[in-house]
matplotlib code that plots the C-alpha trace (Angstrom):
import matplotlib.pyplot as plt

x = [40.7, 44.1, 46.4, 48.7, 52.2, 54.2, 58.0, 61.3, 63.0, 66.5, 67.1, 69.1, 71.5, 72.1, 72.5, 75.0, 76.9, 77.3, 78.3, 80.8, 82.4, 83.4, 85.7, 86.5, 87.9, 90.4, 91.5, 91.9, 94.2, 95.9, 96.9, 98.6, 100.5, 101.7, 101.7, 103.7, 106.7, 107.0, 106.4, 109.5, 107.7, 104.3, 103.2, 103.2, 100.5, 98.1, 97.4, 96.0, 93.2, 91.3, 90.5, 89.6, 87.3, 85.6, 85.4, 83.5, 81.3, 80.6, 79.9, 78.0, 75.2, 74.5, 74.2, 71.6, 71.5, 67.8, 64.2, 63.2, 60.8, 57.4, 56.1, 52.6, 49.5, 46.4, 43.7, 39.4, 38.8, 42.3, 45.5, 48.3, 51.4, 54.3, 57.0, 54.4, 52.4, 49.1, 45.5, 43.1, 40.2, 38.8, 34.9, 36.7, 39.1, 38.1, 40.5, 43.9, 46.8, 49.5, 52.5, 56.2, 57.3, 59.5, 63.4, 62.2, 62.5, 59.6, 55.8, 54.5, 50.5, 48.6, 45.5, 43.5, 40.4, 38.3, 40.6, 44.2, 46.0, 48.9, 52.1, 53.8, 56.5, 56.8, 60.5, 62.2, 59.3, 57.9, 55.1, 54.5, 52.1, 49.6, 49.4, 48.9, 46.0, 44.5, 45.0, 43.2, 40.7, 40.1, 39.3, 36.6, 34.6, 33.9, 32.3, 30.1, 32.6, 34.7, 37.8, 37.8, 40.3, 39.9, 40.1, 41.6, 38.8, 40.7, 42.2, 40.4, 43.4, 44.2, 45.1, 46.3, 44.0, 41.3, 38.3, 36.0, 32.5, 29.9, 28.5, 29.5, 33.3, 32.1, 29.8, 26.3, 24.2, 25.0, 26.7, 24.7, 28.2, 28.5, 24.8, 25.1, 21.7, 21.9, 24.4, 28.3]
y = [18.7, 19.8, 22.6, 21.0, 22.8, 22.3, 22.9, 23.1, 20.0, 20.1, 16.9, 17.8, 20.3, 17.7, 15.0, 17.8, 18.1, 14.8, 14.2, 17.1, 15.7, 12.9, 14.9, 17.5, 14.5, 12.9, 16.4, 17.6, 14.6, 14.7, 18.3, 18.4, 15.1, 16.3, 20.1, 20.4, 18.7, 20.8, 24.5, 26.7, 29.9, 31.1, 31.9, 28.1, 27.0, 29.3, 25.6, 23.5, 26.2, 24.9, 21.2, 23.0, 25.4, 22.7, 20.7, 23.7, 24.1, 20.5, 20.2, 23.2, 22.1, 18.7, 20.1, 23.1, 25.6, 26.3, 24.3, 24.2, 27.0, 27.0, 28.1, 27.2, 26.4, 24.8, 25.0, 24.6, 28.0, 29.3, 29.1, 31.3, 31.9, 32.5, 34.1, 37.2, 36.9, 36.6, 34.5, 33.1, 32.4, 29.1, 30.7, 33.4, 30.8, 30.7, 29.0, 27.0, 27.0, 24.7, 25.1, 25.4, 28.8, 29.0, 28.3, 27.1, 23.2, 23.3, 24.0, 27.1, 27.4, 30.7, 30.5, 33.1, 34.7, 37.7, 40.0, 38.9, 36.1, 34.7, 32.6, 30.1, 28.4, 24.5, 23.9, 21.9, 21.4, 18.3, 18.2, 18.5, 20.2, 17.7, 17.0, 20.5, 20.5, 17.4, 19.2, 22.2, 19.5, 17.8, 21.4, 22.6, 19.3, 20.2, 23.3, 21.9, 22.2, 21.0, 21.2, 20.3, 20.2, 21.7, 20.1, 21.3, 21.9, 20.2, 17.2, 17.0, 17.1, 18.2, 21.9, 22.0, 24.9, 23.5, 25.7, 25.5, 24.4, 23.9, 21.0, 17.3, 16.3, 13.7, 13.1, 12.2, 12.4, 10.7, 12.9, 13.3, 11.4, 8.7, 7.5, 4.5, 3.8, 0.3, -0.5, -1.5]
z = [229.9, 230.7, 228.9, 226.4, 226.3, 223.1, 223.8, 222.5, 221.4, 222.6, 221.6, 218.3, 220.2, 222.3, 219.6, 218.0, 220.9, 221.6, 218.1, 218.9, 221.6, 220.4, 217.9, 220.4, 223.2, 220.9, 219.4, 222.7, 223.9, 220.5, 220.5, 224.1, 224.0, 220.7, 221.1, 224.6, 223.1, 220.2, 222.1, 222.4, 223.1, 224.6, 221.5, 220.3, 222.4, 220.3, 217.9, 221.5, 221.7, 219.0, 221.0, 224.5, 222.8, 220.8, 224.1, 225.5, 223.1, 223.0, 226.8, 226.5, 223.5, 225.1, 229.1, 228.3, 231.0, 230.7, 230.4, 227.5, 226.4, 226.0, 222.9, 222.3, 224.6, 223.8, 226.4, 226.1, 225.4, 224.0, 222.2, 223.5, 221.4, 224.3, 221.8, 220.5, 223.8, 221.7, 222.2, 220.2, 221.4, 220.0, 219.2, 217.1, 215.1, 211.4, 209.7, 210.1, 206.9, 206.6, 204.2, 203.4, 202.6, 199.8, 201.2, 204.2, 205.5, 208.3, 208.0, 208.8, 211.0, 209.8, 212.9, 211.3, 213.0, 211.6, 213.3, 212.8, 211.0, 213.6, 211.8, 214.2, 212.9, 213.6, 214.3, 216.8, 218.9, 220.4, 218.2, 214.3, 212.8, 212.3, 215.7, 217.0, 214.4, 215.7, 219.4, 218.6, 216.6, 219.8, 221.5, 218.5, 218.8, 222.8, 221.5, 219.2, 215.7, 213.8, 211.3, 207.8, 205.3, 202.0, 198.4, 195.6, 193.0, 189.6, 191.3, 194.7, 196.4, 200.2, 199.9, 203.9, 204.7, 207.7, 207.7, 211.2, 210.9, 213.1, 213.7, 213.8, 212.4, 210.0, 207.3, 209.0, 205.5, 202.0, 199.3, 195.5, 193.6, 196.8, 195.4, 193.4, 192.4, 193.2, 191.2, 193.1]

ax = plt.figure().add_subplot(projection="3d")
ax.plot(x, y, z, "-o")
ax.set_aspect("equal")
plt.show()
């Protein structure tokens, strides 16, 4: 199987910029038709900056200079984090956490191994968190394991932390409080 590159997504920079220059355009035109009329001294035309500097900002969030970046790659045998320059090998991954820190708006991956625990933050990329955990899934069950998410032990909630086990990803034999005893 192939690598799987997760990127940046530019597309709300350029959605911003856009959004941008459509205020920036009318400003612009607005602010010289009106502004050369009124200027006396060189020192007047210091109000008609404003709408050209917008108007480069604008032009300059929705045409990015640069690809985006790549921050994350999933292969067979590895994940390499571009922005520390780290790998994980997939035989030494133990255990994969998902949350929110507090204050924050995006979900947070914790790949932790026996060695090291690496954080990747999952913002503005072109895939969520669940699907980079369904990715590096996809990887563990070539090798023979699997990931499975925790429960809470009151409730029997999903507690978002994915623990790798070996064997098959889904329930071959009957659990003790599945059995019904005949009865429906």
């Amino acid at each position: 199987m192939c690598e799987t590159l997760i990127k940046e997504d530019l597309r709300f920079r350029q959605l911003g910029g856009g959004l941008l220059l459509i205020i920036a355009v009318p400003l612009t035109l607005v602010s010289i038709f009106l502004g050369f009329a009124a200027t006396v001294k060189i020192t007047d035309l210091g109000f008609l900056l404003p709408g050209p500097a917008l108007l480069a900002a604008a032009l300059w969030a929705v045409f990015p200079r640069r690809a985006p970046r790549t921050k994350l790659t999933i292969s067979d045998a590895k994940i390499h984090f571009s922005a520390s320059d780290k790998t994980i090998s997939l035989n030494e991954l133990v255990q994969i956490r998902a949350y929110v820190p507090l204050l924050a708006k995006h979900t947070r991956l914790v790949f932790q191994t026996d060695d090291q625990d690496t954080q990747f933050d999952v913002v503005h990329l072109t895939h969520q968190s669940q699907d980079i955990i369904k990715l590096v899934s996809v990887r563990l069950e070539k090798q023979g394991k699997s990931l499975r998410e925790g429960r809470t032990e009151v409730v029997g909630a999903r507690n978002g932390i994915w623990t790798v086990e070996e064997g098959a990803p889904f329930e071959t034999e009957t659990s003790p409080d599945r059995v019904t005893y005949g009865r429906e």
